[in-house]
C-alpha positions, 0 to 999 in steps of 0.5 A, spaced: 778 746 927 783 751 927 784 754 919 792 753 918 793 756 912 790 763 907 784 763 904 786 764 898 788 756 898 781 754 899 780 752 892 786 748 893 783 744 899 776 744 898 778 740 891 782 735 895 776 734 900 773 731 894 776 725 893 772 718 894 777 715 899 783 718 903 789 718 900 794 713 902 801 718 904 808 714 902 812 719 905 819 717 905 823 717 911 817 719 915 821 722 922 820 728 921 815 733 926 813 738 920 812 733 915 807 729 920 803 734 923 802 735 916 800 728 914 796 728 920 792 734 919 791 732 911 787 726 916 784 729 921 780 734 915 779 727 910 783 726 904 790 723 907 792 716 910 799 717 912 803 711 911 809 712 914 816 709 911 822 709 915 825 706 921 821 705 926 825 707 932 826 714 930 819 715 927 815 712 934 818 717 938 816 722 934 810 720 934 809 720 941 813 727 941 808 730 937 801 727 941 800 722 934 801 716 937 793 714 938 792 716 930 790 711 925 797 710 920 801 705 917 808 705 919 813 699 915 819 699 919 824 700 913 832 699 914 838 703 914 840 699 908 833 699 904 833 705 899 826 709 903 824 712 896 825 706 892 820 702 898 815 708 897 815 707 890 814 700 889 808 701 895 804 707 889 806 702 883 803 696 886 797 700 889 797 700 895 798 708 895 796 713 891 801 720 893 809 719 893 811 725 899 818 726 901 820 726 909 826 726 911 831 725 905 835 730 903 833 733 896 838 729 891 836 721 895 829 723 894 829 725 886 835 720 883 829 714 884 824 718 882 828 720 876 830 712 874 826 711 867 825 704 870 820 707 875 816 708 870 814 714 873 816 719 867 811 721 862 815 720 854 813 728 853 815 731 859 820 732 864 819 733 871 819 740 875 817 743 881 812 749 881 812 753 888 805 756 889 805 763 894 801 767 897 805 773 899 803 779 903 803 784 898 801 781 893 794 780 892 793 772 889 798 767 889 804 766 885 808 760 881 814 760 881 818 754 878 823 752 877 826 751 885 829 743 886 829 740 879 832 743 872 839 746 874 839 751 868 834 750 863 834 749 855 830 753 851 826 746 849 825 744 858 823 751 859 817 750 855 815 744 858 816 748 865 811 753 862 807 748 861 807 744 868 806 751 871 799 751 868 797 745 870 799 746 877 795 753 876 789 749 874 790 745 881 790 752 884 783 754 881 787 759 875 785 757 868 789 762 862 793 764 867 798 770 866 805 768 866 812 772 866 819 769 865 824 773 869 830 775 866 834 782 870 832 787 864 826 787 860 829 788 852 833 782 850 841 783 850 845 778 847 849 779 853 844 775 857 842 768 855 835 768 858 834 775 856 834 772 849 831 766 850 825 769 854 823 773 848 824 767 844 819 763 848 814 769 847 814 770 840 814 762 839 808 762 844 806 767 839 805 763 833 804 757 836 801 757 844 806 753 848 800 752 854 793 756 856 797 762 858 798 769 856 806 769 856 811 776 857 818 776 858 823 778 859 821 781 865 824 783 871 821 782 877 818 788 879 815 790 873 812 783 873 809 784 881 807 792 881 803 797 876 807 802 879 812 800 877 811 799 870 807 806 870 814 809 872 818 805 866 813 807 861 812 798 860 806 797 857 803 790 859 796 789 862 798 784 866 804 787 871 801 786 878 797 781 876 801 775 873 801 768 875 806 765 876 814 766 874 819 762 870 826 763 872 832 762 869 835 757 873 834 753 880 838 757 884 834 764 882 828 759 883 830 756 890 833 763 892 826 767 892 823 762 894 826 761 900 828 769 901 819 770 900 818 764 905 822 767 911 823 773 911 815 775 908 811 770 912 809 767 905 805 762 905 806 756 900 806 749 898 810 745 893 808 740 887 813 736 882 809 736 876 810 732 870 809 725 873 804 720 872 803 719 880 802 725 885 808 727 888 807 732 895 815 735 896 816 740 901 823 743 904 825 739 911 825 745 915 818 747 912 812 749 916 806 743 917 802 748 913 806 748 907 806 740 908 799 740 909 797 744 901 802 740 897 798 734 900 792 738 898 794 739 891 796 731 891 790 729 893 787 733 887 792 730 882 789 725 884 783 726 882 784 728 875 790 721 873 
């Protein structure tokens, strides 16, 4: 079979394999080729049963597009009128599937019912971010970035909480006490920059109070935070320059911005989870490859393991 992905996300997928069952997939608006490719392929190696939501006449054709029409799935022919979403919502809260995965809807239809406290998807103590895993080229191990879809600009209190769902989605990786950066255009606070400020805040209230299993710096700019040349250069004295774990950026555009910029133009290989919910939520970007839609299956999967 052929492998899809860098080794470095064995850990990821050999985890996944161990669920009892296969996971049934509710994936929202299921006409899209990458999304289900990737579905399938989660049931080809064992942890995925794809349940399709949508409308059928858009999904079948595809299905036959792709050569997937003979596979084993579920498909629940879905009106234009019926929210998706919601419909595969109601499926995981009645148990008749255990991961929530996006398809074809756009970021915002598929996050409001996801957000509506009436799901009851919501832990009190948590808001809901979305970490980013990377293996980039040039870069020796994984990288989280968070947060790309949810938090616009982040307060101080959210940013702490996005710390702590990228540990948790670290751990998901194999990463215990992972290093973790909080990004920022200088590496001395300036009242000038908000997050620069903030940044060295986190830091020192980590300090006397651990926000998370990590070991946590900032502000740092990014080539400090990927690169021991770079630091040696600046004089920045940190032993964890070139060997972090994950970034917390400022604000959602950063966050998405790089992500996208390290995706396409150095052939990063990643996946996607929302973390801080109490079900498995896959997300991947519509234009993603089945890859990426296959990881963050993987991941959900091993969610699923530990709620």
């Amino acid at each position: 079979m052929e492998k899809w992905y860098h080794e470095c996300f064995d850990y990821v997928v050999d985890n996944a394999m161990k669920v009892k069952k296969p996971c049934r997939i509710a994936i929202a608006g299921a006409d899209n080729e990458n999304i289900l490719l990737g579905a399938f392929h989660a049931q080809e190696v064992g942890f995925g049963t794809p349940v399709l939501i949508g409308q059928a006449y858009k999904i079948k054709p595809l299905l036959e597009r792709l050569g997937l029409e003979g596979q084993k799935y579920t498909l629940y022919d879905v009106p234009a009128t019926t929210n998706c979403v919601q419909y595969a919502i109601d499926m995981v809260k009645s148990g008749n599937a255990e991961i929530l995965m996006r398809g074809n809807t756009e970021t915002r239809d598929f996050l409001l019912p996801i957000l509506n406290k009436s799901n009851h998807l919501l832990l009190s103590d948590k808001i809901l971010t979305h970490v980013v895993i990377l293996k980039m080229p040039n870069v020796e191990k994984p990288m989280a970035i968070s947060d790309v879809t949810i938090c616009p600009t982040p307060s101080l209190e959210q940013k702490k909480k996005i710390i702590q769902n990228m540990v948790r989605a670290l751990r998901i990786a194999g990463k215990e006490n992972p290093n973790i950066a909080i990004l920022s255009l200088v590496e001395t606070p300036s009242f000038h920059m908000r997050d620069s400020v903030e940044a060295a805040t986190l830091v020192m209230e980590h300090e006397e109070e651990p926000i998370s299993s990590c070991n946590l710096v900032g502000p740092i700019p990014y080539d400090l935070i990927v690169s021991k040349e770079a630091a040696r250069l600046k004089n920045y004295d940190c032993p964890y320059c070139g060997e972090f774990d994950g970034i917390v950026v400022p604000d959602l555009m950063t966050g998405n911005v790089m992500v996208k910029i390290l995706e396409r133009d150095t052939g990063s290989s990643h996946f996607g989870v929302i973390m801080g919910a109490n079900i498995p939520i896959a997300i991947t970007s519509r234009s993603g490859s089945p890859q990426e839609a296959f990881l963050s299956l993987a991941a959900a999967a091993v969610m699923s393991l530990r709620m």
